[in-house]
N, C-alpha and C positions, 0 to 999 in steps of 0.2 A: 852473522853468527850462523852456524851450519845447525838443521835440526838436532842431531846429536849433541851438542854443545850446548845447545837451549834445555833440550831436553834432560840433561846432568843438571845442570843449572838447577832446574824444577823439580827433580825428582828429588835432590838434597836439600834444597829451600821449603819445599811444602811440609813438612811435618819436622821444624828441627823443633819446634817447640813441644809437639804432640808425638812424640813417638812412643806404638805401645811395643813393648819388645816381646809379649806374648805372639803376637802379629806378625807371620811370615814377611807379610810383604812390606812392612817397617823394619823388621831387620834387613831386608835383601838391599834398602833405600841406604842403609849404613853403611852395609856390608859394601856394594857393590863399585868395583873402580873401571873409571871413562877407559881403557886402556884394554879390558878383560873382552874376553870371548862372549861372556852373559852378555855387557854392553852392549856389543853388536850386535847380536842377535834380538834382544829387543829392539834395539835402535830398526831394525829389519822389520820386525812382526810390526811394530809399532806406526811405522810411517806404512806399512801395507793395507792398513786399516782405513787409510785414505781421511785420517781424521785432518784437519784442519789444527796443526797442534801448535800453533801460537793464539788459539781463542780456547778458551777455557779448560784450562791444561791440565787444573786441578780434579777438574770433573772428569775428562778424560781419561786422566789416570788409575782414579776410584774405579772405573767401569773395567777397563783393563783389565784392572786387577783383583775382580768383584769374585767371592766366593771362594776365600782362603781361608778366612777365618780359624786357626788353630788347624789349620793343615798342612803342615809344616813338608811330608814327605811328598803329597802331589806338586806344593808347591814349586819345591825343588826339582823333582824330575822334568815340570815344566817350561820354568825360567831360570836356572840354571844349569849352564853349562855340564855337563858330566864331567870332564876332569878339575872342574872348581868346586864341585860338594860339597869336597872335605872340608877345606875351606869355608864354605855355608854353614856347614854343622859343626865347625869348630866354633866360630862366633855362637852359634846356638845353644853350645856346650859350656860358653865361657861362664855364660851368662845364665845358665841353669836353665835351657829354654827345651832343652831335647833331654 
């Protein structure tokens, strides 16, 4: 299984019971498809980090993506893609979140 492919796996599996949708980064976990431009580029930052991302993946993640808390607009400009925004903030819109 390729990091990427693990790494989707994880990102969709760790929070399907727990998701706060207050929380950038559980919506972006919804929001986000294997196939998109955000994917790769995390998949990029992600593995650059040199973590070891088949041991402790949940923690990893957490860290990653530590300090968003109801930061909905840095979050965005950060980890996703510019021409998928809209898309970001449409789900955030759906959902009463923006």
């Amino acid at each position: 299984m390729s990091l990427s492919d693990y790494l989707y796996k994880k990102v969709k599996d760790i929070y399907t019971k727990n998701i706060d949708l207050n929380h950038p980064v559980d919506v972006w976990r919804m929001w986000v498809k294997k196939d998109s431009e955000t994917w790769k580029n995390f998949t990029l930052r992600f593995s650059n980090y040199h973590f070891n991302a088949f041991d402790n993946i949940e923690d990893l993640l957490r860290h990653f993506f530590y300090g968003y808390e109801g930061d909905i607009e840095t979050f965005a400009i950060n980890w996703v893609a510019a021409k998928e925004r809209e898309s970001f903030f449409n789900i955030l819109q759906k959902n009463n979140l923006k």
